[in-house]
N, C-alpha and C positions, 0 to 999 in steps of 0.2 A: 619585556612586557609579558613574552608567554611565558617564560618562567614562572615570573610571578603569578599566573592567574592557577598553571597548573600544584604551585605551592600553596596555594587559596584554596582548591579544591581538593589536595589530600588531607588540610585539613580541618576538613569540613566531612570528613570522614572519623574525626577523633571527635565532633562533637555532642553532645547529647544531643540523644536525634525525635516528633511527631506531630500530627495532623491537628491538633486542637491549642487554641490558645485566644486570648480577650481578642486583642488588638492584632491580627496579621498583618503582614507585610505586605502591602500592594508592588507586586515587583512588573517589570518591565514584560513586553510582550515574551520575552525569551521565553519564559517562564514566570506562569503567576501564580501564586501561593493557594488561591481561589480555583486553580484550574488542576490541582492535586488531588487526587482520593488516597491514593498510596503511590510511592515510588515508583510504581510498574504502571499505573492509569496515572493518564493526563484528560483534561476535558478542555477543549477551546468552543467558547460560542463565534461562529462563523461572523456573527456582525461586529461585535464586540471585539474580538480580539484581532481581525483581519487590517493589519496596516499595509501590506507588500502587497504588491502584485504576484497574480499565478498563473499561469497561463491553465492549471487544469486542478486535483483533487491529489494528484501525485506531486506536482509541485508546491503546493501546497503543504507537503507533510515535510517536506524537508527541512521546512523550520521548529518543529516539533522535537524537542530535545532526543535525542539516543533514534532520530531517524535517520537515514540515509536514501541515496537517490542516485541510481543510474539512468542518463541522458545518453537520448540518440537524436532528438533535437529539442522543437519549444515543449512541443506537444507528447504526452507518454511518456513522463519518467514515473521508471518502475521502483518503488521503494524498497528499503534492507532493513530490519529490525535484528539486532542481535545476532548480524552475521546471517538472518536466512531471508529467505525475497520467496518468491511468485508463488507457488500452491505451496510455501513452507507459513506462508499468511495468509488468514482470511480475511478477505474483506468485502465486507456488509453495507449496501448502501439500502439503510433505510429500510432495515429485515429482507433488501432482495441478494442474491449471491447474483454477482456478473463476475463472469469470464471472459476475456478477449476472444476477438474473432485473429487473432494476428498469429503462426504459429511462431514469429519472431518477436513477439511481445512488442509492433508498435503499438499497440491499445490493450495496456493492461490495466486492470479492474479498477486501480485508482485513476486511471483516466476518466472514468465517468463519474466519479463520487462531485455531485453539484455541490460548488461553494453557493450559489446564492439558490440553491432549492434546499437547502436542510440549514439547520440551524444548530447543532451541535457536532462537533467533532470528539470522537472517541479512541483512544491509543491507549492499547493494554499490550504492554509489552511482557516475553513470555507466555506461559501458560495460566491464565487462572479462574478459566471455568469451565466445564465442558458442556456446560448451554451454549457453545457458539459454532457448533456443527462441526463436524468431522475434522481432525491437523488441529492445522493450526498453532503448529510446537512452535515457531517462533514471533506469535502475538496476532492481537484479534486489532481491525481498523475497524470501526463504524460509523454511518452517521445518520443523525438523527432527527426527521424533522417533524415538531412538537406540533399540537392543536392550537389554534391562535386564540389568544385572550385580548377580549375588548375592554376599555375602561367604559363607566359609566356612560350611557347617553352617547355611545358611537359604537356605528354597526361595520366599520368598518375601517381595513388598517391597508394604507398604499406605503410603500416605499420604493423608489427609485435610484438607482445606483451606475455609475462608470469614471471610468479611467482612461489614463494614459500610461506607456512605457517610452519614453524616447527613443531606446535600444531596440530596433524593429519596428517600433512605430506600433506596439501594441495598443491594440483597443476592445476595449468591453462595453456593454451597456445594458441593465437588465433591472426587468421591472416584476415588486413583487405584491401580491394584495391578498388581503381575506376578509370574509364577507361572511356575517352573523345575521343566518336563517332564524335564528328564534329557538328555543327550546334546548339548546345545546347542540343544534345541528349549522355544521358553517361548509363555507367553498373558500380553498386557499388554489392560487396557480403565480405561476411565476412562467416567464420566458427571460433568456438570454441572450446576447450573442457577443461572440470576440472573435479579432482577426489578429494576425501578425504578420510581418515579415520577416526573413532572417534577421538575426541580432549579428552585433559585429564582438570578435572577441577582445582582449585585452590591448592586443599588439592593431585592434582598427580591422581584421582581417572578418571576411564573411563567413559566418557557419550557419548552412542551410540547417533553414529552422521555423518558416512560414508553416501556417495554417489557417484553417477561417473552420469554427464555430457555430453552430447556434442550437438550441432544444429549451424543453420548458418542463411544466410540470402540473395536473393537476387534480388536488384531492379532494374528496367530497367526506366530512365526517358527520356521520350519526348516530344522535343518543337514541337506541332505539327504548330504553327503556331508563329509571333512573339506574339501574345496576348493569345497562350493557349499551357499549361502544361501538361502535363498526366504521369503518374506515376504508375507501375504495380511493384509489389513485393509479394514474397513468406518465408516461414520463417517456421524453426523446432527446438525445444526446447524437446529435448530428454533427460529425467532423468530415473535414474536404478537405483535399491539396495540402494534406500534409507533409512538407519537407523532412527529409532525415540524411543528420552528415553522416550516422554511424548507422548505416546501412545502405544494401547495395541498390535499394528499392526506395521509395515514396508512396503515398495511400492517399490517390485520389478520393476515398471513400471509407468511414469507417462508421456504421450508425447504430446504435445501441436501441430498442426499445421495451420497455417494461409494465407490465402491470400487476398490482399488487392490490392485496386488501387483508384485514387483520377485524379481530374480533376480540375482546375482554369482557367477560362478564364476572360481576360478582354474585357471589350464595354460597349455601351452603352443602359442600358436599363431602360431606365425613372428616377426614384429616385437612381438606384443602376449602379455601373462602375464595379462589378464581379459577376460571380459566382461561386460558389464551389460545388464541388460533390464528394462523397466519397463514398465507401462500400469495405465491407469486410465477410470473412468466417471464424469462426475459432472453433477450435473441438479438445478435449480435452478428451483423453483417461486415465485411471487411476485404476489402480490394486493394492489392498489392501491386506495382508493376514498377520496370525501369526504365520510361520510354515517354511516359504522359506527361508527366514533370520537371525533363530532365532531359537533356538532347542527346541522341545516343542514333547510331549507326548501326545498320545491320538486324541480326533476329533481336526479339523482342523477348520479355520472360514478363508475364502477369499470374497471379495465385487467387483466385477469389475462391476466400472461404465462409466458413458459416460456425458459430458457435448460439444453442439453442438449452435453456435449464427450464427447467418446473420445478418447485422446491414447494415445502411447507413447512411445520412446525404446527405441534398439539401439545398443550400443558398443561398439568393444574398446578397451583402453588398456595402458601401463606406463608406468614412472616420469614419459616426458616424452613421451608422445605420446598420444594420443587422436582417434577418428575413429568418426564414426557419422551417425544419422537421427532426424530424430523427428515424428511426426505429432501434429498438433489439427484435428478434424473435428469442429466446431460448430453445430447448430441453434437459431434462436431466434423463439420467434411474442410477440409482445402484441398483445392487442386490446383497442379499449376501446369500453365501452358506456356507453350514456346513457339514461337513462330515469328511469320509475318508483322508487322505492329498493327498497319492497318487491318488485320483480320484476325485478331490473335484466337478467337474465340472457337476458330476454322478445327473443323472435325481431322480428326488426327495430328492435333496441335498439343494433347492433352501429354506433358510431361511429365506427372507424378502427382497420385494418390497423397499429399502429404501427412493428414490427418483419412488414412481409410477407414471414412465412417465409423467414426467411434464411437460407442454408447457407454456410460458409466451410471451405473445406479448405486444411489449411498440413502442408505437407512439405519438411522440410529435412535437407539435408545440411552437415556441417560436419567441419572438423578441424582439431586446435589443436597446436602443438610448441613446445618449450620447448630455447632453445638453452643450453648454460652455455657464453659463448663466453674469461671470462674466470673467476680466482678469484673473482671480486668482481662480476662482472657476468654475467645471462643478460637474454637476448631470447624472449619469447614471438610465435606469429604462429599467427595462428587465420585460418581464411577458411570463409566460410558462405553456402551458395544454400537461398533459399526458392522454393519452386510457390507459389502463391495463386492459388482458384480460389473464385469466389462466384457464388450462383445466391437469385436469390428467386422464389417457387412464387405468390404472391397476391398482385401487383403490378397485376392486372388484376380481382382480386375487388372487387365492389362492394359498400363496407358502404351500410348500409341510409337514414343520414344525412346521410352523408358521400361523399366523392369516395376513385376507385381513386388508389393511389400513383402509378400509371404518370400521370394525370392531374393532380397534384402536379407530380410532376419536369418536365414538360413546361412548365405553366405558371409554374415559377422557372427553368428551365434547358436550355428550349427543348431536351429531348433525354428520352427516354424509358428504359426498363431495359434493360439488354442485359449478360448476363449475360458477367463480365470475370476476364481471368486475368491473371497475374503474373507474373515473373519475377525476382527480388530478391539481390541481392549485396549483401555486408557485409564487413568483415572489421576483423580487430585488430592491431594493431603495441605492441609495448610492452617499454619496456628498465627492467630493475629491474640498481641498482649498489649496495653498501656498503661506503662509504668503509671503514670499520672497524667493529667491532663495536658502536659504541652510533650511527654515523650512515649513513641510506640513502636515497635520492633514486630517481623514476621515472617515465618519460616515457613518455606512451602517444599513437597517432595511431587514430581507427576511424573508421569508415563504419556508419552502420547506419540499416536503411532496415524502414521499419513503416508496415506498412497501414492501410487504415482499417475502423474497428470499424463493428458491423452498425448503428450509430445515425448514424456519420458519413455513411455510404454509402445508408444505407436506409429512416431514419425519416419516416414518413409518418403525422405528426401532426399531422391536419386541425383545422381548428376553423371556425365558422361564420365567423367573424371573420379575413379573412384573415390579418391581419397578426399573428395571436397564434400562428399556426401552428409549426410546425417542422418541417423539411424535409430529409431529406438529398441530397446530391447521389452520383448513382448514376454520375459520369464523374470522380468525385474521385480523383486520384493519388495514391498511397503516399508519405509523406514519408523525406526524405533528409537524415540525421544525418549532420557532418563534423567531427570533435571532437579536439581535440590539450587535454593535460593535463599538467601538471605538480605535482608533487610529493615531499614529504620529510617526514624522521620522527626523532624521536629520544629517547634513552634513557640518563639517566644515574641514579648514586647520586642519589635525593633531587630527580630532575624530568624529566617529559619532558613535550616538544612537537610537533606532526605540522600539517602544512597543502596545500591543495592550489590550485591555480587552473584555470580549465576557458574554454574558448571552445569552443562550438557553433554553427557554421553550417547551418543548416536552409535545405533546397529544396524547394518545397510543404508548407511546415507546413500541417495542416490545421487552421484559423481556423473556429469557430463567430463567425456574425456577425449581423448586420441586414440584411435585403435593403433596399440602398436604391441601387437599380439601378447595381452596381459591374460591371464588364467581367464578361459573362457570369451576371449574374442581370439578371433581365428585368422585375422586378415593383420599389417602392420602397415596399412597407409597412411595413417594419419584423419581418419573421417572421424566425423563425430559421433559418439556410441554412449550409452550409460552400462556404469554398472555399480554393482551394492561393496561399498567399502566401510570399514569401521572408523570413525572422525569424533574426534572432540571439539565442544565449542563449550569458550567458557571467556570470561568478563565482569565489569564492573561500570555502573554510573555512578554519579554524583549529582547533586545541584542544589542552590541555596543560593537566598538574597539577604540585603541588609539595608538597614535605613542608615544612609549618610548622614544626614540631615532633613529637615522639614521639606519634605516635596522629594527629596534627591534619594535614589535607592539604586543600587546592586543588585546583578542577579548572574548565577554564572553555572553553567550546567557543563558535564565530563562524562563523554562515552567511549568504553573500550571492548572492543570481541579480538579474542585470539584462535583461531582456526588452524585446527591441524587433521592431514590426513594422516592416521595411523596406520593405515594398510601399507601404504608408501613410502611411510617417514617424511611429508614433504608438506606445505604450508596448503589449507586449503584453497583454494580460489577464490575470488572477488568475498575477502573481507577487506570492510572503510580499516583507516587506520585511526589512533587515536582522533577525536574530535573532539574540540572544545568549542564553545560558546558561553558568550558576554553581552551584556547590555546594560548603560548609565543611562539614566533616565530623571527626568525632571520634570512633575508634575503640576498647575495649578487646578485652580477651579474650573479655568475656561481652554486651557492648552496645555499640551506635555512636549518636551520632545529629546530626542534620545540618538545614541551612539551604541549599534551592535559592532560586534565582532565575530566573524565564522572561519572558525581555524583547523586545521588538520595537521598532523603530526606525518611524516615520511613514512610511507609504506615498504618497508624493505622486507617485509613476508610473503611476496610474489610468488605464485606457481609458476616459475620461469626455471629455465633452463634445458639440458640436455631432455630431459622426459618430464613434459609437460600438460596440462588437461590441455592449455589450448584457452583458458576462458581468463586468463592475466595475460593484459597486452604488457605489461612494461610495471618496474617498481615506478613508484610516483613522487614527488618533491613534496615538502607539504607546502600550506601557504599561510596567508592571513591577509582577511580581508574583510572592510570596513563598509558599514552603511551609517547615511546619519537620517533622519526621520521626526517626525513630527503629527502630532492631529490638532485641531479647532474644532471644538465644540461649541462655543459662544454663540454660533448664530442659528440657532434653532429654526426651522427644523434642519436645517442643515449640518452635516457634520464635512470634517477638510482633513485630509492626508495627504502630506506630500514627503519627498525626502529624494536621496540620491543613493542607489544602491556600487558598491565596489567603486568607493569614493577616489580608490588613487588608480582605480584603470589596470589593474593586475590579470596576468595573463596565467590561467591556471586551468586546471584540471581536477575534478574529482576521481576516487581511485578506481571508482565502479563504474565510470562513463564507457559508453563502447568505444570501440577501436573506431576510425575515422578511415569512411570509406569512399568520402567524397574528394576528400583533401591528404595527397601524400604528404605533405612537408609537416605532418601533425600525427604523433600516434593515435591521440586519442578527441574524443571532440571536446574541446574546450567549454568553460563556463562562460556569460556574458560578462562584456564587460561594463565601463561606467556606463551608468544610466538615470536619468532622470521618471520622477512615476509624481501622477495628484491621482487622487481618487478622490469624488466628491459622492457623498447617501444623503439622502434625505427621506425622513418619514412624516407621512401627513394620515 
């Protein structure tokens, strides 16, 4: 059967390939023909296309073709696009940037992206604009949530929504409304909450993976005028007693909160008919510890950190021009203490600065123009300067058990803190053409160059034991994305196909590694250190559906990254391996229901062996594994989703999951197994 599906999808590679045609293909959630703009962007509406359960905004994304997802339990999986994850992605919830408060990424940025506070989900894989703030070389996530429209003669829209997961005994339930003031001025707010508890894996075994949920959200929009919009919103993402197998800790506490507000006016002003303006606040509190969760003897270790941004963005635009700024001014402290349990908090308990007060400020200038140089073809060309400016306050603070940071970097990298600034160029080249109205092809060249985060540059995570430490390097260089892309798309009566291929040359990618005294680390314990290596990343997707018959349709999507580190000759670290996805589906007027497939190929390009980073636990098997699924929509206003996810009960692993550190008999933490889900929405 994978044979066949991966012979389907090369070639669908040979087919004539684009975005336009009479009659499209309504394909299965895998992928829907309607949720395409080009091979690299996907669009899913949150209501609409949402059948599975999620426990978050990260899990979520793993159903989104060419995504991937490392787990360390329900809660916080961290997403991979095209081989790159955590600040090599931005992501955007709703024009705010959040950053984890966790310096171990249990609550990384797609953790708080609300499935039920936004309404669109957005995935641009790659580079292809550089209106999405500073990085971001390996693709922009955002999401989006729209001004509500009322029908005639009703001021007002309620919808209500929850579930079940059998698998843990997951539960949601969340209610959402908007309210039409008059004149174009409305109030939307939403609250949520969900719990879990551990899920059992394949083989019936437990993988700590509880948490409990709740936060909400809400916006006030006003017409202040008929040519200008404004828009004010507030929003809290509250998570408790989150279990993690793939980690030595638990997070009784992790709370996000935001406020934001945005402005559009239209007129006239010389070359441009808008402008835009936005900002936002958002701050991120986060409590680590191995002792509140989890029964444990003896001293205690808790970290409670802080991660804190202010951001904006100014622009004017028209049809095909655009030019503006945008700032992200980030603080971030963890500290962590060791002690007593019952007192951990006790003065001279303070183990390590982990994050010493970091301050990062980024301000960029950018502008993007759209040429239409033929009927059939335009050229986009965006160019973009960041400032980068980074200071840490406590580099020379003495915790109490531990050693100053400044005294870390010294003893791995013979150089001490010296607070460093940036100057960063990027830019875009890209030609979109269509042949005619069902085929389009598009070649894109960029540069894009991304700092490094306050963990790569500044973590000072001592431990008595040197070699278990972690350490950042405070002279580490910003990496240098060089990326040319090709691609095509198409659209007929009864089929379409889309695929892309990518090559990225990176200069100083920044490699978390092993000190084991490589040019410029000085010690060979084995702790964990960065430094700037030369790496290529390069790959190809696929995807395409077809109408079986009346109601019945195909849809099957193929993603591959090859990773290599050229410095060392050796495989880079935590790339997925091949991935494939399928789904048959069967639709009427009043009910559809359907059979996915989520498959992976063996990962045998492990960073394993004698000299290794340290961040590949093991090559991985691949697997295949089955959901079957269903909705009812007949009975208005109600809508009905049920189905059973990893239908035969398979015990598996993703390749990018963490190592399991609750459980020895397991490398890594396994995926859930069989499980049964309903979710019922209704809007009135």
């Amino acid at each position: 059967m994978k044979q066949q599906l991966l012979l389907s999808a090369a070639l669908c590679a040979f087919l004539p390939l684009s975005a336009h045609a009479g009659d499209p293909v309504k394909l299965p959630e895998v992928l829907a023909e309607d949720q395409i703009e080009t091979p690299q962007r996907i669009i899913l509406n949150f209501e609409e296309d949402s059948t599975f359960p999620a426990a978050d905004g990260g899990d979520y994304l793993q159903s989104v073709p060419g995504v991937s997802g490392s787990r360390m339990g329900s809660h916080g999986i961290d997403p991979f696009i095209r081989g790159q994850k955590q600040t090599q992605l931005n992501i955007v919830d709703d024009g705010v940037f959040v950053q984890g408060g966790c310096p171990n990424r249990m609550d990384p940025p797609a953790s708080f992206l609300s499935i039920d506070g936004n309404d669109e989900l957005i995935v641009e894989k790659g580079y292809t604009s550089v209106q999405h703030g500073s990085g971001g070389s390996g693709g922009t996530v955002k999401t989006k949530r729209n001004a509500p429209t009322f029908t005639e003669g009703k001021s007002a829209n309620i919808n209500i929504s929850g579930g079940i997961d059998s698998n843990g005994n997951t539960r949601d339930v969340a209610i959402k409304g908007s309210f039409d003031l008059g004149d174009g001025h409305y109030v939307r707010a939403n609250i949520e909450k969900s719990a879990a508890n551990s899920y059992e894996d394949g083989n019936g075994k437990k993988v700590r993976s509880g948490f409990d949920q709740h936060g909400g959200r809400l916006d006030v929009g006003v017409q202040a005028t008929a040519d200008t919009k404004i828009t004010f919103g507030a929003q809290l993402d509250d998570t408790s007693d989150a279990l993690y197998a793939g980690a030595g800790m638990d997070a009784p506490e992790a709370k996000m909160m935001a406020l934001r507000s945005s402005l559009t006016h239209k007129g006239d002003f010389g070359l441009f008919n808008q402008i835009n303006a936005s900002a936002y606040i958002s701050q991120v509190d986060h409590i680590m510890d191995n002792f509140s969760l989890r029964s444990r003897t003896g001293m205690g270790m808790l970290t409670d950190s802080e991660t804190q941004i202010y951001g904006g963005t100014l622009s004017l635009e028209n049809n095909d021009l655009v030019v503006g700024a945008d700032l992200k001014i980030s603080d971030q402290d963890a500290l962590r203490y060791m002690g007593a349990q019952t007192n951990i908090y006790a003065s001279g308990n303070e183990q390590a600065y982990m994050w010493p007060g970091m301050s990062t400020d980024q301000i960029g200038l950018f502008g993007e123009k759209t040429y239409q140089v033929t009927s059939a073809g335009k050229i986009k060309v965006g160019l973009r300067y960041d400032y980068v400016g980074v200071g840490a306050d406590k580099v020379n603070t003495v915790a109490s058990t531990g050693r100053t940071a400044n005294q870390l970097y010294q003893m791995y990298y013979g150089k001490q803190w010296d607070d460093q600034s940036e100057h960063n160029i990027g830019g875009l080249l890209r030609y979109d053409h269509e042949l005619d109205q069902n085929i389009a092809f598009y070649g894109s060249l960029s540069r894009v160059v991304r700092t490094a985060d306050a963990t790569e540059r500044g973590m000072a995570g001592d431990h008595a034991t040197l070699g278990l430490g972690w350490i950042g390097n405070p002279d580490i260089d910003p990496e240098q994305h060089h990326q040319v892309e090709l691609g095509a798309s198409a659209t007929y009566d009864g089929w379409n196909a889309g695929g892309s291929v990518y090559y990225n040359k990176v200069s100083d990618y920044i490699l978390r590694d092993n000190a084991t005294g490589q040019d410029g680390i000085l010690l060979a314990d084995n702790a964990d250190i960065y430094r700037n290596i030369d790496a290529t990343l390069m790959g190809f997707e696929l995807s395409g559906g077809i109408d079986l018959m009346e109601g019945l349709n195909l849809a099957l999507n193929v993603a591959y990254t090859y990773g290599e580190n050229d410095e060392d000759n050796r495989p880079l670290a935590q790339i997925a391996p091949l991935e494939v996805g399928a789904a048959l589906e069967y639709s009427t007027a009043d009910w559809m229901s359907g059979l996915r497939m989520r498959a992976a190929a063996k990962q045998n390009r492990a960073d394993i062996g004698a000299v290794t980073s340290g961040q590949d636990i093991e090559k991985t098997g691949g697997y295949a594994v089955f959901d079957v699924y269903g909705k009812i929509w007949a009975f208005k206003p109600f809508d009905l989703a049920l189905g059973v996810t990893n239908v035969l009960d398979k015990t598996y692993s993703n390749h990018l999951n963490r190592g399991s550190s609750f459980d020895n008999t397991v490398a890594k933490v396994n995926e859930p197994g069989r499980s049964f889900f309903l979710r019922v929405n209704a809007d009135f």
